[in-house]
N, C-alpha and C positions, 0 to 999 in steps of 0.2 A: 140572237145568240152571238156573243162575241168570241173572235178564233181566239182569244186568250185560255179557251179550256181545252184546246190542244198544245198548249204551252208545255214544257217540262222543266221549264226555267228552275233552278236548284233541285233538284234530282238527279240520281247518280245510278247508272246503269252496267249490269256487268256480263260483257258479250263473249259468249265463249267460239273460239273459232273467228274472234271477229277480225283477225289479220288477212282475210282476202276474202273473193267472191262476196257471195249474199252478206254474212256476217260483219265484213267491211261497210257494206250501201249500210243495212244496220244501223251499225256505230254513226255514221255520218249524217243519217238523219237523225236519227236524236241527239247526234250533238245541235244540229243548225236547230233543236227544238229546244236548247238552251239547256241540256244536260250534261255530268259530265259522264264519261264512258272508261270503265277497265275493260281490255280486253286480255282475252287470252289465247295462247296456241303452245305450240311445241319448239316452235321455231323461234327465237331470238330476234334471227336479220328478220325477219319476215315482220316482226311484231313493228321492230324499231322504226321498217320502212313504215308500218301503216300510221304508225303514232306519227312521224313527221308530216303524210299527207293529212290528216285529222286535228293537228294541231294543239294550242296546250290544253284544252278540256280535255284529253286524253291520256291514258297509261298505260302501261301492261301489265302482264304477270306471264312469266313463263309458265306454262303448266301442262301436262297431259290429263285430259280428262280420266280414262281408263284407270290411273291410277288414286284409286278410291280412297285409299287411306290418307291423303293429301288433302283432300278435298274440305276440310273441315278447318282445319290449319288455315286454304287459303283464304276464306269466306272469312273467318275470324279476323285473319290479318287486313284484310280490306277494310270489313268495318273499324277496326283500330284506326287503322293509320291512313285511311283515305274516308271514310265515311259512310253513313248507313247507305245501304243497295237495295235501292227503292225497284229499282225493275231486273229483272235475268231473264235475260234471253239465252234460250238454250239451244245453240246454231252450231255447235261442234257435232261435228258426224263422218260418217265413214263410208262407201258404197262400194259392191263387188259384185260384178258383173259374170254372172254365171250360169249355163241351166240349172233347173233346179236339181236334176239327175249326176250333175258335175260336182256340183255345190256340199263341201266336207263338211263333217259337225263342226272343225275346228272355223272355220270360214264363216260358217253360221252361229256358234258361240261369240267371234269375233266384231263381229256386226253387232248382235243385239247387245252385247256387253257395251261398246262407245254409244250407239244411240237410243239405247233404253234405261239401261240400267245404271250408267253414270249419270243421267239426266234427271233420275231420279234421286239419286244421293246430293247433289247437286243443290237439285229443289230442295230437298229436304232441308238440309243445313242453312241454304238461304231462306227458309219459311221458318224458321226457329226466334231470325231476328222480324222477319216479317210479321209474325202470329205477335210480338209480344208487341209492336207497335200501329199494330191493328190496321198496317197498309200495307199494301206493295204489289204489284203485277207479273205473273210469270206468263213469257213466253215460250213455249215449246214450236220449233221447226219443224212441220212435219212435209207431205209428199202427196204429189199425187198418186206415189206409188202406193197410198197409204188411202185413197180413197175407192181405184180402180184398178183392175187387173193389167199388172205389166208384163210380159217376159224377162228372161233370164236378170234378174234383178230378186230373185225367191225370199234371202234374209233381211236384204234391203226392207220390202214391203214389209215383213213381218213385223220388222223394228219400228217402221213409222205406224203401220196401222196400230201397232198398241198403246202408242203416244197417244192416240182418241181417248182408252177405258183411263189412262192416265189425266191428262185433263177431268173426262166425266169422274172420276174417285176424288183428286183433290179439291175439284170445284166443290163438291158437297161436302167437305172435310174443312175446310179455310175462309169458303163467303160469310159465315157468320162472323169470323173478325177481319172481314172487307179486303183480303189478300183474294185478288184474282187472277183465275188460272186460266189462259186461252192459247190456240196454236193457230199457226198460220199455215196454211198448206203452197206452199208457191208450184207455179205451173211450169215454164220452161224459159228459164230465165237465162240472157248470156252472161256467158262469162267464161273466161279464156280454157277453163277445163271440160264446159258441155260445147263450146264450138268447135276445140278438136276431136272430141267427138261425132259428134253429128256431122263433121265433116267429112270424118271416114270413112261413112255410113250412109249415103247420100239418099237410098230408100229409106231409112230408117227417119232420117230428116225430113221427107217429105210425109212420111206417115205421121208425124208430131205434126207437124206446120197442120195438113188436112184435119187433124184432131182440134185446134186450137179456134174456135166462133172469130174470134179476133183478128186472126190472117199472119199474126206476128209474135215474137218471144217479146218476154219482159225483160223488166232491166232491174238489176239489184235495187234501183229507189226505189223499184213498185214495193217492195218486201220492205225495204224501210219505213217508207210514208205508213205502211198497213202498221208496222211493231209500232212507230210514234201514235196514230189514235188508241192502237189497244191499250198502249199502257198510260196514256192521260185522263185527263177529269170528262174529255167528251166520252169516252166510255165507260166510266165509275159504272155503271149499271149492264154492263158486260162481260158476262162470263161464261166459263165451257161451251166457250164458241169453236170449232174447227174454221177457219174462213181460207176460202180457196182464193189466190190472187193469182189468176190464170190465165186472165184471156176471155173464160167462157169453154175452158177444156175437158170441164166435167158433165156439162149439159152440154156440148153440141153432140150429134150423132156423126 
């Protein structure tokens, strides 16, 4: 087998959220996998800074994902004037920390609207150019809060566990014109917004650590390195996968 079929060499990928954390590691592997990368966020400075650490295979688009009417406009305008978007990664998301008893409709509306329902409009419009050239790979981000029961995190979970029925519906809608659809599920990965966290929370941190086979958090490349095989030729035969990149945090007891 030659690593040339994890290659991305001219392929152009477009990562939402990809201006920090996971979304950033993201970008960064599939660029060094020879792709180029748009990403997107809300933030301008933020974008600008990651494009200069990422370099020229990189660009942005200022965008909010939430707002859905946009959303078709920016896909269109990519494919014009940067090129077909052979992979989406869809890593923009949102988290709100609450019992479930505390937790508003509007809090709950909030959540699933950025990581469900834009994600699907999203896919949508990039599977429009995908379907009619009969390739392309969709990434969906999903959680472990989306495989196992967490606390106070109620909307969270909802939002990713649905991203599962979502993969399994498009997977059976698209693999017949070879667009595939898989999620990654990452485990407890650093980065400068779960370490102030769990720092806080110093039980809270030890009970993730004891949860984890591995002894240790990941690191944004582990979610990268995984989006580069899913969306190359070594997995052309891969789809409506959920894959946990964890540690071993779903199966340890």
């Amino acid at each position: 087998m030659s690593l040339n079929v994890f290659s991305l060499k001219g392929q152009r990928a477009l990562v939402t959220g990809g201006g920090t954390g996971i979304g950033l590691g993201i970008s960064k592997a599939i660029i060094e996998a020879g792709a180029k990368v748009v990403i997107t966020g809300r933030r301008e400075e933020v974008l600008k800074e990651a494009v200069a650490q990422l370099g020229e295979n990189a660009t942005y688009r200022v965008n909010d994902i939430t707002i859905r009417t946009e959303i078709p406009a920016l896909v269109e305008s990519i494919e014009t004037k940067e090129g077909p978007i052979d992979i989406l990664v869809n890593n923009a998301g949102i988290h709100h920390k609450a019992w479930a008893q505390d937790t508003t409709d509007d809090d709950f509306e909030r959540i699933v609207q950025t990581n469900l329902i834009s994600v699907f409009s999203l896919t949508r419009e990039c599977a429009k150019y995908m379907l009619k050239r009969k390739k392309g790979s969709v990434i969906m981000i999903g959680s472990m809060a989306g495989l196992f029961g967490i606390d106070r995190v109620i909307a969270y979970s909802a939002s990713k566990t649905a991203l599962t029925g979502l993969v399994n519906g498009l997977t059976a809608e698209y693999a017949k014109d070879n667009v595939r659809v898989n999620a990654i599920a990452p485990g407890w990965i650093t980065s400068n917004m779960f370490l102030n966290a769990v720092n806080k929370d110093q039980a809270r941190k030890q009970q993730i650590t004891n949860r984890i086979a591995m002894d240790h958090f990941g690191t944004t490349e582990d979610i990268g390195n995984a989006a580069v095989f899913l969306s190359s030729e070594g997995a052309k035969y891969i789809t409506g996968v959920i894959l946990p990149v964890d540690g071993g945090a779903t199966v340890n007891f």
